[in-house]
N, C-alpha and C positions, 0 to 999 in steps of 0.2 A: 644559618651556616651555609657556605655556598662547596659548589663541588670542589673547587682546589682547597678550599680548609680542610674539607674532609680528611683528603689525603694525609692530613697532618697526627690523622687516629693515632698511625705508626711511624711515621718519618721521622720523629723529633730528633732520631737519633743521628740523621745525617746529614753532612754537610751538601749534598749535591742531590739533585732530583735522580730517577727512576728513569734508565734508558728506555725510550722509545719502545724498543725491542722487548725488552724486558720487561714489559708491563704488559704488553698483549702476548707473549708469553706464560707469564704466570698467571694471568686471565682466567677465570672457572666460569665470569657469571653464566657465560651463554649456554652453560648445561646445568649447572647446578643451580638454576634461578626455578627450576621445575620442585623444589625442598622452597617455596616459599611458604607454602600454607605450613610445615614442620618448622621453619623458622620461625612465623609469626604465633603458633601456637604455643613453641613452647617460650620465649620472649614473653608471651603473657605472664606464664606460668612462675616465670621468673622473676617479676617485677610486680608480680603480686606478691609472692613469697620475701620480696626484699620489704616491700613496707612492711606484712604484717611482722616481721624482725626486726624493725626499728633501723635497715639500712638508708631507707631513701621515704621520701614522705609518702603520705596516702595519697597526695593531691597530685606529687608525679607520678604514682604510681596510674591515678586515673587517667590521666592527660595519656603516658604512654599508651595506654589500654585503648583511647582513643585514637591515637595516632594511629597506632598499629590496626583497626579496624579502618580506617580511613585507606591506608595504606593498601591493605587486605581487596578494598573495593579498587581502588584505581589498578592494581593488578589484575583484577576478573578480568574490568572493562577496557584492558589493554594502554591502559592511558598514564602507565608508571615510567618514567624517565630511565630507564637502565643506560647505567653509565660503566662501560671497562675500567675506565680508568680506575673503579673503586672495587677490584679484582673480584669479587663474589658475593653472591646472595645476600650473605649478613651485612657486609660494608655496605651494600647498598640500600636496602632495609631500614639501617641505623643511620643514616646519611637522610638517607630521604624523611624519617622522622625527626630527626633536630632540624631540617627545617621548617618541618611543618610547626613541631610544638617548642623550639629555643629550648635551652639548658637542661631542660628536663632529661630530654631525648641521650645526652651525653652520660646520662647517670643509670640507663636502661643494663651497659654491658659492667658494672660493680660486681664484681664476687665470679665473673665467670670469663673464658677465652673463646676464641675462635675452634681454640682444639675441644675443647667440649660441647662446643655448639653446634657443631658439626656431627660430632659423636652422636648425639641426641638426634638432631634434624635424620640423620640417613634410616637410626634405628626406628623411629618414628614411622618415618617412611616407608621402611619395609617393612615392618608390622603391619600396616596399612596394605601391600603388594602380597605377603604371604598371606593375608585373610582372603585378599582376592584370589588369587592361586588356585588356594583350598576349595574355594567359594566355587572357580571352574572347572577344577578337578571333582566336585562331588557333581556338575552336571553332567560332565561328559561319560561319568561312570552312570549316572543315571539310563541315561542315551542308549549305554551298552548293555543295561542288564536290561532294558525294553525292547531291546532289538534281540539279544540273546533269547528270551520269552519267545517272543514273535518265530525265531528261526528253532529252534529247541527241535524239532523231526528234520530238518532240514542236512542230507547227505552232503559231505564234500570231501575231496581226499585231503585227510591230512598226510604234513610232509615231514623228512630229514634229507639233508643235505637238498632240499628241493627237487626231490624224489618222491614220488607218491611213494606213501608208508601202510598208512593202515585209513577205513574210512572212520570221520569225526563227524560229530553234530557241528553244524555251521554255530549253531549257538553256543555249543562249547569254548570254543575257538574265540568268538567277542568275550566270552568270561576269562580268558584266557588273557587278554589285553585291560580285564577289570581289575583281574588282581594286578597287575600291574600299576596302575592307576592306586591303588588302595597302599599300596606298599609306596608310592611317590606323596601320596596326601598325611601317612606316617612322619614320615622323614620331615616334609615341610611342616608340620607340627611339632613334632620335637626340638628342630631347628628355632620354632617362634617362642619354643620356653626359654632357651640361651638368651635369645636376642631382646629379651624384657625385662632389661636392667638400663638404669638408666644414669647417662655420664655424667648427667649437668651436675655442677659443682665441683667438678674434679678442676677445673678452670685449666690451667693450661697444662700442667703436668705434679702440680702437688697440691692442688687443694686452695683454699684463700685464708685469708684470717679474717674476713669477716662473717658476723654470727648466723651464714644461712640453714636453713632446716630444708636437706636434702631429701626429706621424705614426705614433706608436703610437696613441693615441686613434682617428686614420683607420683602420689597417690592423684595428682590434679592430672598428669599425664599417661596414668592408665599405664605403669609401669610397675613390677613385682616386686622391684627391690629396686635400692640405689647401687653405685658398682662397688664395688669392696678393697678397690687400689686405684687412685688418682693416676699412677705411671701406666696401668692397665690398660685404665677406662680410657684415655687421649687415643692411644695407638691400636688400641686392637681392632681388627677387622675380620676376622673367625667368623662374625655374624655372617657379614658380607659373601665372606669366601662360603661357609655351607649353604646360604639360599643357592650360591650359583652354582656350587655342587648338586644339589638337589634337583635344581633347573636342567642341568645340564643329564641328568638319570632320566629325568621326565622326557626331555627333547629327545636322549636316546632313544626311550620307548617309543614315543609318538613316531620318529624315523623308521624303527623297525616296522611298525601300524603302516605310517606312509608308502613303503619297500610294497606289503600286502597289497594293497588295495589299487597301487601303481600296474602291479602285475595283473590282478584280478578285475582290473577295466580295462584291461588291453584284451583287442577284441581275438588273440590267441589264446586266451582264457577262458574271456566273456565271463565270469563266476556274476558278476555286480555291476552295475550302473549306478551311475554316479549322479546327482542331480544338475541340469544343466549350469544351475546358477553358481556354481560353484569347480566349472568347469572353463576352458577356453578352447576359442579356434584357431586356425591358421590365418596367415596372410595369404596364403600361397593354396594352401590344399583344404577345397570345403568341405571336404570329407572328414577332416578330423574335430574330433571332440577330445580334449587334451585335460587329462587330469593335474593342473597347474597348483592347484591349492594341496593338493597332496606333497608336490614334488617341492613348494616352497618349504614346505615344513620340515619335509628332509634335507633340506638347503639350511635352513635358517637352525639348525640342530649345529652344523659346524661353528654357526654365530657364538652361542652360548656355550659348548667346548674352548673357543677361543678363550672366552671372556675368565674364563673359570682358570685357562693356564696362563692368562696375563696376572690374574687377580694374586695367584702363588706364588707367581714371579716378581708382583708389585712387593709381597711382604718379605719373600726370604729374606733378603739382607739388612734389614729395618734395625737399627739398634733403639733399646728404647728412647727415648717417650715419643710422639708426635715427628715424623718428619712431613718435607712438602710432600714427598711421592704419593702421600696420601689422599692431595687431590685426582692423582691419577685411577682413584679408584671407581668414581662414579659414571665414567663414560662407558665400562665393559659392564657394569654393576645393570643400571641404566638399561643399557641394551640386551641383558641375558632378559633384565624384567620385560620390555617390550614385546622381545623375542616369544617368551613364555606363552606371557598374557594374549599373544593376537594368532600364537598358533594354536593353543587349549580354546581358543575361542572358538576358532576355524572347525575343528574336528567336533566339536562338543555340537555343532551345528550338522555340520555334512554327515558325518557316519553314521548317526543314527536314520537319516534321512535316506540311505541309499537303498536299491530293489536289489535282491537278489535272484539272479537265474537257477531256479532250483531244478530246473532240467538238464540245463549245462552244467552244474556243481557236482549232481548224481551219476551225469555219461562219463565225466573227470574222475573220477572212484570209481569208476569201472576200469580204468586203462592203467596198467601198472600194477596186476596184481594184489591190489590192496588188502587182500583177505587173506592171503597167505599166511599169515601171521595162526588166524583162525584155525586154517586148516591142518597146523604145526598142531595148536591146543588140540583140535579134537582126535589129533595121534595118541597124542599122552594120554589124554582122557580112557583111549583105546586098551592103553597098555604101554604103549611106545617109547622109548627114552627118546628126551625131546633131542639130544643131539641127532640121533636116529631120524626122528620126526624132520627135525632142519632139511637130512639131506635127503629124503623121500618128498617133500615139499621145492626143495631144490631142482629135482629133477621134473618135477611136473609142471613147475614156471617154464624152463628153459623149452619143456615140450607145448603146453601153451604160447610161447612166444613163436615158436617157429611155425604152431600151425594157424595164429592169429588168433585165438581163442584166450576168452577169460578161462578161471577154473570154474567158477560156476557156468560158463556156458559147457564144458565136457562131460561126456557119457557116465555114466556111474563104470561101466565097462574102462572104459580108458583112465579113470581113478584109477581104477582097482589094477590094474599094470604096475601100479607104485607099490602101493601095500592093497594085503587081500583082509586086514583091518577095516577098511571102507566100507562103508554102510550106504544104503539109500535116505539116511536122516542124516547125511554130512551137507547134503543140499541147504540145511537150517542154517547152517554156520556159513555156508556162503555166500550167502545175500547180503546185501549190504547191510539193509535193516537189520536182519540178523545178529549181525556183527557189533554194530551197535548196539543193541538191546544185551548184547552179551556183558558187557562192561559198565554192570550196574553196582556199582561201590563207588565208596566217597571220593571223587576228583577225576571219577571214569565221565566216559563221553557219549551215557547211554542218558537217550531223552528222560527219561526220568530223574536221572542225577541232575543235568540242567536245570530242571525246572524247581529240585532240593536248593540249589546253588542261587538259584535267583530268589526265590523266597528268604534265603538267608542274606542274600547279598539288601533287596527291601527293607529287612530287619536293623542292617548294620548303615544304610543310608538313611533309612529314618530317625537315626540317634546323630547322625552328624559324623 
C-alpha cells in the first residue's frame, strides 16, 4: 500500500483532496509520535484478542505482531518514514504496516477507532510518567530526610512574613519541604487509581458489534478494569487534567523550595552552598556563582500552571463524545510531564548535595529577636497573663533594639526593668539551643523530634 492510498483510511467520503493548509494543520504526528511504544503495545493487544475471538485469523494476527515489532525497531533506530500527510501516530503506524505485511495490516484497526486508541495510548502513557514521578518523588524525599538527619542540631532562624520568628532546626525545616513531597506522592497515587481503566473497545463513541472481550485486552495491558461508558471512555480527559493538577501542586512546592535556597545562597545570607556543578557564571562578572538550576525550576513551575489552565480550558466546552480539540491536549500534557520529571530530577540531585554554613545560619537567629517568643513563655510560666507577658517582652525588644543588643546578650539587671518576675534561669530559655530543645512534642523543632521524624519518615519510605 503506498502513502497516498493510505490516505484513503478516511477520505472515501469526499469528493476533493485535503487543503494543503489543512493537513499540516491538523497534523499531531510531530508530538504525539513520542505514544509510539503505547500504540504499538496496545495494537498488539488488540489483535491478539481479535483472533483469539474468532474476528481476524491467527496467521494475521501473527504477521501484525510481526510487523508491529519490525516497526517497533525501525523507530528505536530512527529509520521509520514519518509521514504528515498521514496526521498522527496511529495513521502512520498502520500505514507503514500494510506495507510492510499487505491486507493483513488493514484488518489490525476491526472493533476499534482512533478515539479509543488514543484514549488507551495517553492513559498508557501516563501510567508509565506517574510511576516515574512517584519513582522521583520517593528519591528526592529520600535526599531530604538524609540531609534533615545530618542537619537535626543545626540553628537557623526560622521565618513569617520573612522576618526572623523564632529559631528552628535546619533539619526540621528539610522535613518541612518532606511532608510536602509525601502529600504530592499521595495525590499522584490516587490520581494512577482513576487513570487505570482502560478505553480500548469503546471504538469510536458506542462500542462495536463485533464479539471482542474487553477484559482480556485489559488484563494483557495491565489495566483494573475496562471503562464503564463507551461516550465516557472516547472524551474524557480528568485523567490528564489531575496528573497536571498534581504536577502543577508539586512544581508549586518545589518553587517555593527554589525561592529558599535562591535566597539562602545569596551571599547576604550565605545560610548554603550550592554545589558548583549545578550552578553557573557570568559572561561579565567572575565573581558570581549563580544559582541557575534553582531559579529554572522556579521558572519552569509557570510552565505546568499554564499547561494545567489550558488543559480546563481545552475541555470546558466539549459536548460529548470525542471532538478534535482533543488533540490539543497532548502538547501542555507532554510538557507539564517534561517539566516535572527534569526538575524532580534536578533537586532530587542538588539539595541533598548542598553544605550548610552552620556558623552563619546560627549568627542569623541571633539578629531579630528570635527568642522572644521564649521569653513571653517563661512569663507565664512565672505567673504572668501572656497578654501581659507580650507587652513586657515588647518593651524589652524595642530596648534591645535601640541599644544593639540581643536579649540573651542583657544583664539579668536590665531584664528585670521589665518584670521583677525575672530569674537568673531565664538565661536557659534564651539561648538558642535552648529554645530549641524547649519544643520537644510531636511536629516541634527540637532535635530530638527531628530525628523521631526521620526514623518515621525511613519507616514510611521503606514501604513505598
Amino acid at each position: 500500500m503506498s502513502k497516498s492510498d493510505a490516505k484513503g483510511m478516511w477520505s472515501g467520503r469526499f469528493s476533493e483532496a485535503t487543503d494543503a493548509f489543512v493537513a499540516a494543520f491538523s497534523a499531531s504526528e510531530h508530538y504525539d509520535r513520542r505514544l509510539y511504544r503505547e500504540d504499538i503495545q496496545g495494537s498488539r493487544a488488540h489483535a491478539r484478542m481479535l483472533a483469539d475471538c474468532g474476528v481476524i485469523s491467527q496467521a494475521d494476527a501473527t504477521a501484525i505482531m510481526e510487523g508491529l515489532d519490525a516497526i517497533a525497531a525501525e523507530i528505536e533506530a530512527g529509520d521509520f518514514p514519518w509521514d504528515p500527510a498521514l496526521e498522527d501516530v496511529h495513521m502512520n503506524i498502520e500505514a507503514r504496516l500494510t506495507e510492510r505485511i499487505g491486507e493483513a495490516g488493514k484488518r489490525l484497526h476491526t472493533g476499534r477507532s482512533r478515539n479509543d486508541q488514543i484514549a488507551t495510548d495517553v492513559r498508557l502513557w501516563l501510567r508509565t510518567v506517574m510511576d516515574e514521578s512517584i519513582g522521583l518523588l520517593l528519591r528526592f524525599q529520600t535526599g531530604l530526610v538524609d540531609l534533615a538527619e545530618r542537619e537535626a542540631d543545626t540553628v537557623m532562624p526560622g521565618f513569617t512574613h520573612l522576618q526572623v520568628a523564632q529559631p528552628v532546626s535546619f533539619g526540621h525545616h528539610m522535613l518541612a519541604w518532606y511532608e510536602m513531597l509525601v502529600r504530592d506522592q499521595a495525590r499522584f497515587a490516587d490520581a494512577r487509581q482513576r487513570l487505570n481503566q482502560m478505553p480500548l473497545g469503546s471504538a469510536a463513541l458506542a462500542g462495536t458489534t463485533f464479539p471482542i472481550d474487553r477484559h482480556q485486552t485489559c488484563a494483557e495491558l495491565g489495566f483494573d478494569t475496562p471503562t464503564r461508558n463507551s461516550l465516557d471512555a472516547v472524551s474524557d480527559r480528568d485523567f490528564a487534567i489531575e496528573f497536571v493538577s498534581a504536577a502543577a501542586l508539586t512544581m508549586t512546592h518545589l518553587s517555593r523550595m527554589a525561592e529558599e535556597l535562591v535566597i539562602w545562597a545569596s551571599p547576604l545570607t550565605g545560610f548554603i552552598e550550592l554545589p558548583d556543578r549545578f550552578c553557573t557564571g557570568s559572561s561579565i562578572m567572575p565573581q558570581k556563582k549563580n544559582p541557575d538550576v534553582a531559579e529554572l525550576v522556579r521558572g519552569k513551575s509557570a510552565r505546568v500552571h499554564g499547561a494545567l489552565q489550558a488543559l480546563l480550558t481545552l475541555m470546558k466546552g466539549q459536548p460529548l463524545a470525542y471532538n478534535r480539540d482533543n488533540q490539543e491536549d497532548k502538547e501542555p500534557l507532554f510538557d507539564a510531564a517534561d517539566a516535572l520529571r527534569d526538575s524532580l530530577h534536578a533537586f532530587a540531585d542538588m539539595v541533598p548535595a548542598l553544605t550548610v554554613n552552620r556558623d552563619r545560619t546560627r549568627a542569623a537567629a541571633r539578629e531579630g529577636f528570635a527568642t522572644a517568643t521564649d521569653l513571653a513563655d517563661y512569663l507565664v510560666r512565672q505567673g504572668v497573663a501572656f497578654r501581659d507577658a507580650h507587652e513586657i517582652v515588647g518593651k524589652a525588644v524595642a530596648y534591645g533594639a535601640a541599644e544593639g543588643r540581643d536579649l540573651a546578650e542583657m544583664s539579668l539587671a536590665e531584664l528585670q526593668q521589665f518584670s521583677k518576675v525575672i530569674d537568673g534561669d531565664v538565661f536557659e530559655v534564651l539561648t538558642l539551643d535552648g529554645s530549641l530543645a524547649a519544643r520537644d512534642h510531636v511536629g516541634g523543632t527540637a532535635p530530638a523530634q527531628v530525628r523521631i521524624q526521620v526514623r518515621a519518615a525511613r519507616q514510611r519510605l521503606a514501604t513505598g
